[in-house]
NUDO-445028 format. One record per residue: residue in three letters; x negated, y negated, z negated of N, C-alpha, C in turn; residue number from 0. Coordinates in pm, 1 decimal, padded with zeros to 6 digits. Example, Ala and Ser with C-alpha at 12.3 -4.5 7.8 and 13.67 -1.06 7.14 Angstrom:
<pts>
 res       nX       nY       nZ      caX      caY      caZ       cX       cY       cZ   n
 ala -01319.0  00569.0 -00780.0 -01230.0  00450.0 -00780.0 -01320.0  00330.0 -00780.0   0
 ser -01285.0  00225.0 -00708.0 -01367.0  00106.0 -00714.0 -01290.0 -00003.0 -00787.0   1
</pts>
This chain:
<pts>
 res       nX       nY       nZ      caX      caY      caZ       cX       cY       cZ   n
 unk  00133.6  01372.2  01243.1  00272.4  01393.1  01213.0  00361.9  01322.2  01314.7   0
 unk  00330.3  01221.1  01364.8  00412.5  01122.2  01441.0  00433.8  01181.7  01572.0   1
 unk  00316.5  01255.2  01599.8  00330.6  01312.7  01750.4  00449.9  01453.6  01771.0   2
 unk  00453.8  01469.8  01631.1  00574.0  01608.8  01619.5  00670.8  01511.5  01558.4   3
 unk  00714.2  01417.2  01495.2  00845.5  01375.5  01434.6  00801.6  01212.0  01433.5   4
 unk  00869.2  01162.0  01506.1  00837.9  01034.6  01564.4  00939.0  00911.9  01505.7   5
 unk  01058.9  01012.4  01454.3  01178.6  00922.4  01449.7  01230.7  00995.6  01299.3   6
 unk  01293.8  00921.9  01207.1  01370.4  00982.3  01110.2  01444.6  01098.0  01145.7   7
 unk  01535.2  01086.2  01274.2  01619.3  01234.5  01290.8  01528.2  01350.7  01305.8   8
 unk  01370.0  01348.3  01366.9  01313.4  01438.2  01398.5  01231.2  01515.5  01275.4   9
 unk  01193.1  01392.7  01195.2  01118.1  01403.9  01063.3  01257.7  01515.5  00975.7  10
 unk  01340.1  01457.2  00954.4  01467.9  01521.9  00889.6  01481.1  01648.2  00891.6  11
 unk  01515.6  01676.4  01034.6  01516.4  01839.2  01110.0  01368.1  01945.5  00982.8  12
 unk  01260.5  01877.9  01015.4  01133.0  01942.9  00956.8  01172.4  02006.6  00823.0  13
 unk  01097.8  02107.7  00777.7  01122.4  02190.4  00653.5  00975.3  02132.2  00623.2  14
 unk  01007.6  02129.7  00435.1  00917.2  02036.7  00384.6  00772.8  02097.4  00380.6  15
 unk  00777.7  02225.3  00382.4  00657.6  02347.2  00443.2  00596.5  02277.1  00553.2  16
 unk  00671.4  02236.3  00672.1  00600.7  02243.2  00778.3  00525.4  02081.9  00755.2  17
 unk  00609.6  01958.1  00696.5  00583.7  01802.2  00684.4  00427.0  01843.4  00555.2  18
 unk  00428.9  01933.8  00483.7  00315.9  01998.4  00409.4  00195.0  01974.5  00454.9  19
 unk  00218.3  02057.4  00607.4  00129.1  02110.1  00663.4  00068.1  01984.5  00748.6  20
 unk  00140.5  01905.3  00840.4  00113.8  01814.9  00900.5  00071.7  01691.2  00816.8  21
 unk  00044.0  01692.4  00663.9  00021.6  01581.2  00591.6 -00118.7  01636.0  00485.9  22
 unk -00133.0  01710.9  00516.7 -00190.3  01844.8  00410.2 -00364.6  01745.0  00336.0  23
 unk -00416.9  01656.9  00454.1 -00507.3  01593.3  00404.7 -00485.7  01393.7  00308.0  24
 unk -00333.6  01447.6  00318.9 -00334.2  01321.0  00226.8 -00316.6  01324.6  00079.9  25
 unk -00338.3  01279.1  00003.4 -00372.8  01287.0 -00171.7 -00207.3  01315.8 -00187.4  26
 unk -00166.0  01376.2 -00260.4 -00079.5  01435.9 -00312.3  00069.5  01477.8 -00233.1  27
 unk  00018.9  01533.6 -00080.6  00095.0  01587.5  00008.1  00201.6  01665.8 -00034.6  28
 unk  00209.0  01748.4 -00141.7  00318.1  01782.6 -00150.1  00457.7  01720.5 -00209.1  29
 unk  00412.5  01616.2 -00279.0  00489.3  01521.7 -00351.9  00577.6  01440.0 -00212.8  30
 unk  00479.4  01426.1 -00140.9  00482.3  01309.1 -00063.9  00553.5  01393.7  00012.5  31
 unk  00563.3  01515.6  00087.6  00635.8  01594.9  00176.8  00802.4  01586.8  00146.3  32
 unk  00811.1  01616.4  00016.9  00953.7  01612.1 -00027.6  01010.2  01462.6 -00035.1  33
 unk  00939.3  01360.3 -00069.6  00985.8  01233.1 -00068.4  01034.8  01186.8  00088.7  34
 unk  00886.1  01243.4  00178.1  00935.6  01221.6  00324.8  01049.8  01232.3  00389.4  35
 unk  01104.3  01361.2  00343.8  01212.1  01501.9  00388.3  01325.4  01399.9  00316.9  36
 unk  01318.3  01384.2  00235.8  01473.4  01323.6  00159.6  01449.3  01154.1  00240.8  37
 unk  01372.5  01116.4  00205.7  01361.2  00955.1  00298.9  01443.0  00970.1  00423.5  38
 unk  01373.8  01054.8  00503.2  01444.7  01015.3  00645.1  01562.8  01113.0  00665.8  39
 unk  01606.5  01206.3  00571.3  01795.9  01183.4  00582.1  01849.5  01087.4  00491.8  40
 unk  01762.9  01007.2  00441.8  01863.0  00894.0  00360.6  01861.6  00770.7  00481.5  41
 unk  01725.9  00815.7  00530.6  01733.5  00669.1  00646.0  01823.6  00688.8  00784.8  42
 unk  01827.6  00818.4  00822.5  01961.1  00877.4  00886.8  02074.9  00857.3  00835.0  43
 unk  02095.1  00898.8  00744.6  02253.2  00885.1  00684.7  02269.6  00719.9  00691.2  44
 unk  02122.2  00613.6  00682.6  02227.1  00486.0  00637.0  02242.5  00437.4  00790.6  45
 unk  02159.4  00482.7  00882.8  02125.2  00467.3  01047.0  02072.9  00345.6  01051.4  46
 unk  01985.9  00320.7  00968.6  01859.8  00189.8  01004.8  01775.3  00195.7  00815.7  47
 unk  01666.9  00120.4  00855.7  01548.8  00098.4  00789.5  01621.8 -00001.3  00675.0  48
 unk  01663.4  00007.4  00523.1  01685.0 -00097.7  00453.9  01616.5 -00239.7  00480.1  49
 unk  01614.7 -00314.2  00490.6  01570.1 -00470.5  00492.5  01562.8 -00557.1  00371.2  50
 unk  01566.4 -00524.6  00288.6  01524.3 -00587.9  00126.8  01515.2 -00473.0  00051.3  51
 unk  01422.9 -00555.5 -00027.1  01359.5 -00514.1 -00171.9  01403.7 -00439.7 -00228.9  52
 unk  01565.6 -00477.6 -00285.6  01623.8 -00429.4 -00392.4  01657.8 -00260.9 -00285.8  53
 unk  01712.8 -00264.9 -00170.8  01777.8 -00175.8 -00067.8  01616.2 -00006.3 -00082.5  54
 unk  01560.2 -00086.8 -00055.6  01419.7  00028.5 -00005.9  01362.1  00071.2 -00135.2  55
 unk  01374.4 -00003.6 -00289.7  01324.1  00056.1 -00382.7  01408.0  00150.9 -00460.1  56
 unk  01508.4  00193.8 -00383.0  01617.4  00271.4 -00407.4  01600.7  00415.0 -00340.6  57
 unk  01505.5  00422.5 -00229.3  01466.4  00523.2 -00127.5  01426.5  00604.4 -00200.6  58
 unk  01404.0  00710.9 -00158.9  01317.1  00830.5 -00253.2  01148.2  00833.8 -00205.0  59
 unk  01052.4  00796.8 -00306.3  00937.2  00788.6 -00304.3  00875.1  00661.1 -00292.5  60
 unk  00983.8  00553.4 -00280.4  00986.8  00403.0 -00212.2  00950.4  00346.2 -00340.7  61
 unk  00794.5  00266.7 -00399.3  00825.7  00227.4 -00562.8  00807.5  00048.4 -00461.0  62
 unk  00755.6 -00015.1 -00585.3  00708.2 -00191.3 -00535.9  00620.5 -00205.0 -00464.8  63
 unk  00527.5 -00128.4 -00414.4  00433.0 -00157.4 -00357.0  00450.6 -00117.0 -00181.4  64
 unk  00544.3  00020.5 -00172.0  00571.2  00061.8 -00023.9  00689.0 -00050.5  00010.4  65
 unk  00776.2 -00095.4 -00092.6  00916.2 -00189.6 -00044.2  00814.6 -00320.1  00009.7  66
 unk  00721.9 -00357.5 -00052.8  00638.1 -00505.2 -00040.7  00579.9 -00485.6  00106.5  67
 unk  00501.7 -00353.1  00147.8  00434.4 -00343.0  00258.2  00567.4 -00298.4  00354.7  68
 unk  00657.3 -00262.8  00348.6  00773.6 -00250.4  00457.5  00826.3 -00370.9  00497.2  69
 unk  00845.4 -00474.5  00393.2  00914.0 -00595.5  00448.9  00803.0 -00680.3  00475.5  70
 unk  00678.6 -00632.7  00436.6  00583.0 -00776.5  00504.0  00549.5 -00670.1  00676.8  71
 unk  00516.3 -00614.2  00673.8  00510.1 -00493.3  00807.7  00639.6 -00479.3  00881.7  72
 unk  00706.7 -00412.6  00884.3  00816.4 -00461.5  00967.5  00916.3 -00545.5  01012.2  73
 unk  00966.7 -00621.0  00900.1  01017.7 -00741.2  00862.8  00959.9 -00867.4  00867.6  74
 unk  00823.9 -00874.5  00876.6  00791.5 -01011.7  00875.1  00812.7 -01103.8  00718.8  75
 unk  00855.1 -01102.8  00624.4  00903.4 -01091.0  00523.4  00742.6 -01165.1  00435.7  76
 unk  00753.2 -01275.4  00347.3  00645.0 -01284.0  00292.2  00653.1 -01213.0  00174.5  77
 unk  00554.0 -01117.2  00141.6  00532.3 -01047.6  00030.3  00421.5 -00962.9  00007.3  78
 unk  00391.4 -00958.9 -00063.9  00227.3 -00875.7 -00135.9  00255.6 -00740.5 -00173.2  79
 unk  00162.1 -00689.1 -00090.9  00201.1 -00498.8 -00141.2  00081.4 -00482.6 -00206.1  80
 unk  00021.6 -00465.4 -00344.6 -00043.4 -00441.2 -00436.4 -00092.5 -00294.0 -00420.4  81
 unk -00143.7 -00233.4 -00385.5 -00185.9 -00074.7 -00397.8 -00314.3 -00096.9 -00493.9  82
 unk -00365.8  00016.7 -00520.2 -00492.4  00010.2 -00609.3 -00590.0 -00087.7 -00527.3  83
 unk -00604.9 -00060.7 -00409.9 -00737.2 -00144.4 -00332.2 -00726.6 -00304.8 -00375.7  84
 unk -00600.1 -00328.5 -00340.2 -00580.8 -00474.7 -00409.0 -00582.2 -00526.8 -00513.8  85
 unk -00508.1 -00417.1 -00594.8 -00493.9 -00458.8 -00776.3 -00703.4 -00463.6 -00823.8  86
 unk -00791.0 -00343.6 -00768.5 -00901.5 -00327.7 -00782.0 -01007.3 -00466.2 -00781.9  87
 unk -01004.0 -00477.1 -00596.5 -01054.9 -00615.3 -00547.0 -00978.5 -00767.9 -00621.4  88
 unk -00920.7 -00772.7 -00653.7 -00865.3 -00892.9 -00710.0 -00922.1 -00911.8 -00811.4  89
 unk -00912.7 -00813.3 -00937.5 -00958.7 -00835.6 -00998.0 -01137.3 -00816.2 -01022.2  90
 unk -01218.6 -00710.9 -00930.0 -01363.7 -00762.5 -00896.0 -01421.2 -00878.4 -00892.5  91
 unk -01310.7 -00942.5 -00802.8 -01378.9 -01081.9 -00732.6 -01320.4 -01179.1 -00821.7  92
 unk -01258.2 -01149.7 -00943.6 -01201.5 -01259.8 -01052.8 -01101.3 -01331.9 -01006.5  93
 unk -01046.8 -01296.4 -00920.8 -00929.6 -01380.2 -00880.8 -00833.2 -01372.0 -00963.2  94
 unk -00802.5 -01257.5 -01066.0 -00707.3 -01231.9 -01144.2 -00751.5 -01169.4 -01246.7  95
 unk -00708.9 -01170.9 -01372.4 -00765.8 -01044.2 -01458.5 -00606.3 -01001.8 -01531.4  96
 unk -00599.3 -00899.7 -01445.7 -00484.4 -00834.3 -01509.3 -00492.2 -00664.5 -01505.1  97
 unk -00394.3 -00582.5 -01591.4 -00352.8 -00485.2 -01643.3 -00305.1 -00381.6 -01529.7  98
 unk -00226.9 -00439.7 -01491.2 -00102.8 -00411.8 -01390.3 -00091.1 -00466.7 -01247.8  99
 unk -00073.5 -00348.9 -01147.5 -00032.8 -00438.6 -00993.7  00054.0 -00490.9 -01009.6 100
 unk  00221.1 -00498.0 -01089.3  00288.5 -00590.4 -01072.5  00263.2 -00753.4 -01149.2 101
 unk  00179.4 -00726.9 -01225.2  00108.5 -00827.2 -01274.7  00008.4 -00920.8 -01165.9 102
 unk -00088.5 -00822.9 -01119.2 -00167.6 -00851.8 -00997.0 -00071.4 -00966.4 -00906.9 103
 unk  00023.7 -00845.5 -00862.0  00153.2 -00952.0 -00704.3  00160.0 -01068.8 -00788.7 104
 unk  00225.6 -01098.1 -00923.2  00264.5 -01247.2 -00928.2  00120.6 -01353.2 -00957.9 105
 unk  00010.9 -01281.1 -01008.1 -00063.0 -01396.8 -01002.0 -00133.6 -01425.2 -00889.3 106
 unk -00121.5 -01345.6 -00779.4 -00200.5 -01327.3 -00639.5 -00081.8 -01416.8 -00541.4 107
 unk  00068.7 -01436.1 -00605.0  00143.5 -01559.2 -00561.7  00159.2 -01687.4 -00557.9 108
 unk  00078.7 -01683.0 -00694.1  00050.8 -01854.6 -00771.4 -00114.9 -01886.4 -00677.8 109
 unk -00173.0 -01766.7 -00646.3 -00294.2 -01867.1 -00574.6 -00272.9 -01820.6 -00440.8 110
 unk -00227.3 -01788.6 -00379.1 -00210.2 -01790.2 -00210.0 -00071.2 -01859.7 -00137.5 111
 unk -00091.5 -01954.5 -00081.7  00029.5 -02005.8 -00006.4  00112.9 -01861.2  00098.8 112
 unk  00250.0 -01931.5  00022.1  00328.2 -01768.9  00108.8  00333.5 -01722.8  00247.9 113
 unk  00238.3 -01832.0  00335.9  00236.7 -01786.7  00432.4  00111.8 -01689.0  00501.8 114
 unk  00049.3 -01639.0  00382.1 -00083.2 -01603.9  00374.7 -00071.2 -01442.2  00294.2 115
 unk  00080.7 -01410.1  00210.2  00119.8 -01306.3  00179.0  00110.8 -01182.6  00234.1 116
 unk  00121.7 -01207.8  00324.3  00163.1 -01032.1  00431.1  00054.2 -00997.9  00467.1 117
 unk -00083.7 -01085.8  00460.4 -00202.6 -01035.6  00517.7 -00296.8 -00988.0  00395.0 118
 unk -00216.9 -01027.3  00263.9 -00329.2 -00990.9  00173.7 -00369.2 -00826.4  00174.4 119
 unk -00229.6 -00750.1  00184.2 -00300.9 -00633.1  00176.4 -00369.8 -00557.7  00260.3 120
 unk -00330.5 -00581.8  00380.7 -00413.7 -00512.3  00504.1 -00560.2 -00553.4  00476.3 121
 unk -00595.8 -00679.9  00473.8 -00724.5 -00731.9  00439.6 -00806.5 -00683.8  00337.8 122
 unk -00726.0 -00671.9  00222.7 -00813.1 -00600.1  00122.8 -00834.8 -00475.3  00105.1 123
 unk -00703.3 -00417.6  00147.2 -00737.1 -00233.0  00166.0 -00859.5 -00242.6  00282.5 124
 unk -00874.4 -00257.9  00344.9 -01014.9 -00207.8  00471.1 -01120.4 -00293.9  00415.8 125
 unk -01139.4 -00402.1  00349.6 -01210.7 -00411.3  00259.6 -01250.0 -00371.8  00152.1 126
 unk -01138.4 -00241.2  00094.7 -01154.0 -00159.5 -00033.2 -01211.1 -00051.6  00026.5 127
 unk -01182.2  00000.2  00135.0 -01237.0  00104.1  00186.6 -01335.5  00138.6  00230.4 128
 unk -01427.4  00021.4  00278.9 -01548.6  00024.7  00358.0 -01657.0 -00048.2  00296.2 129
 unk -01597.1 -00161.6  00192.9 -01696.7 -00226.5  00128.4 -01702.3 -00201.1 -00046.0 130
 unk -01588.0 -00260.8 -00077.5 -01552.7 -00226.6 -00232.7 -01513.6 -00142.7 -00234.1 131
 unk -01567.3 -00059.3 -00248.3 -01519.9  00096.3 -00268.3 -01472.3  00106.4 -00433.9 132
 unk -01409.4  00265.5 -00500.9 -01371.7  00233.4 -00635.5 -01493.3  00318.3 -00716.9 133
 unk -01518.2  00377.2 -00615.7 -01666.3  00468.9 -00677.0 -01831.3  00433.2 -00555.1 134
 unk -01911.1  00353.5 -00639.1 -01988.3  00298.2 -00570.1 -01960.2  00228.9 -00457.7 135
 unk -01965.7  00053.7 -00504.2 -01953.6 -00027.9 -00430.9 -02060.6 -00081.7 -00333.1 136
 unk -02043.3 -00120.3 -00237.4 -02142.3 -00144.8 -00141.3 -02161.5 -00299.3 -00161.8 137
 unk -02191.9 -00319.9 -00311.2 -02230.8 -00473.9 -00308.8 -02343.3 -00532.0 -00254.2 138
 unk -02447.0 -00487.5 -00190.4 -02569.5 -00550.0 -00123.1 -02474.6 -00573.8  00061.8 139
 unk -02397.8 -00547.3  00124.9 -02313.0 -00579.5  00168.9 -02231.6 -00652.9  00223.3 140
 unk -02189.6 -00704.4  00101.7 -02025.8 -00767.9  00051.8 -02104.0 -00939.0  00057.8 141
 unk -02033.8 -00976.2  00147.5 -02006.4 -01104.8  00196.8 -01954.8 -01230.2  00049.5 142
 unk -01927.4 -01174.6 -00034.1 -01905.5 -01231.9 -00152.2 -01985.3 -01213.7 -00311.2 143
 unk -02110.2 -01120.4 -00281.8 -02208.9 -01093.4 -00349.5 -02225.6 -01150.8 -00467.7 144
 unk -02308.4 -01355.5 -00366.0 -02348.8 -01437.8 -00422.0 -02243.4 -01482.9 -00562.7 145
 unk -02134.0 -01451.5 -00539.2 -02029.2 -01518.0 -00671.9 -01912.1 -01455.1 -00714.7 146
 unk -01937.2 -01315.6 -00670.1 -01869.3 -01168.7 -00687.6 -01887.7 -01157.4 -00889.0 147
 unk -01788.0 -01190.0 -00963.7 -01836.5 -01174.4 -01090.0 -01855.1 -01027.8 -01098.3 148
 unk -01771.8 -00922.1 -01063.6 -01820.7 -00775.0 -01039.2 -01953.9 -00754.2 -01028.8 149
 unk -02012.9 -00822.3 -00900.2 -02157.4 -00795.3 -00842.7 -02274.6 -00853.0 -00972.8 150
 unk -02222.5 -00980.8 -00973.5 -02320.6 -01031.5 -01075.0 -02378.4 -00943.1 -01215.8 151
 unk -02212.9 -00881.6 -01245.6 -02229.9 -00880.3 -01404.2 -02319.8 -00728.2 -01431.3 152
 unk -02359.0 -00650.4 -01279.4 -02415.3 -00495.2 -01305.7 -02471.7 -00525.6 -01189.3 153
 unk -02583.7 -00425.7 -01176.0 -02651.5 -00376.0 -01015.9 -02621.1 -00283.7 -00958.0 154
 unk -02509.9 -00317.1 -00865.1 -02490.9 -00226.7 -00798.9 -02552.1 -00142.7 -00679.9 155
</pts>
């Protein structure tokens, strides 16, 4: 997609047919096409990228978890973007036992110093992806095996 619409004005121009087509292998592309299409004439119309929380969860398609990974990713910004990979792995490895990713972010705040925030999710998504998977985990693997309460409590 980036190589045809590189910039919000170019993305904008696109009919949500064509942003369809160029997105077509991601999980719920069509949702995501129309959110795209309205995003970047809202990010045109404001002529820059919101810079807080409250600003970007206002975007169309923007919930807590894309505002968390925008300001720790472009902004520099300490904050935890929770996606399933994280809310998943956190609670595998017992670091948390909770319900909810927004539940997940605040207790994944109380045990990581904030300067250690912005890396949690990159780290754990490519660790959700390649190791902890959500359907058959590659626990013979996983570097955390030995005291993985996940690993322990079944054979994976």
């Amino acid at each position: 997609m980036f190589s045809i619409a590189d910039t919000p004005e170019k993305l904008a121009e696109l009919s949500v047919d064509r942003i369809e087509e160029l997105i077509r292998g991601v999980g719920f592309y069509r949702v995501k096409a129309k959110n795209l299409k309205k995003l970047a004439e809202e990010i045109v119309k404001l002529g820059r990228v919101p810079d807080s929380y409250e600003e970007l969860v206002k975007l169309p398609g923007v919930g807590r978890k894309t505002a968390n990974v925008v300001l720790a990713s472009a902004f520099g910004r300490d904050s935890i973007g929770v996606d399933t990979h994280v809310h998943r792995i956190s609670n595998r490895l017992g670091l948390v036992s909770t319900e909810k990713p927004e539940e997940t972010e605040e207790e994944l705040k109380k045990l990581f110093p904030k300067k250690l925030w912005r890396k949690i999710n990159r780290a754990m998504v490519g660790f959700g992806q390649t190791v902890c998977k959500p359907q058959k985990p590659l626990c013979g693997e996983c570097p955390f095996k030995n005291w993985c309460p996940y690993n322990l409590s079944r054979s994976c």
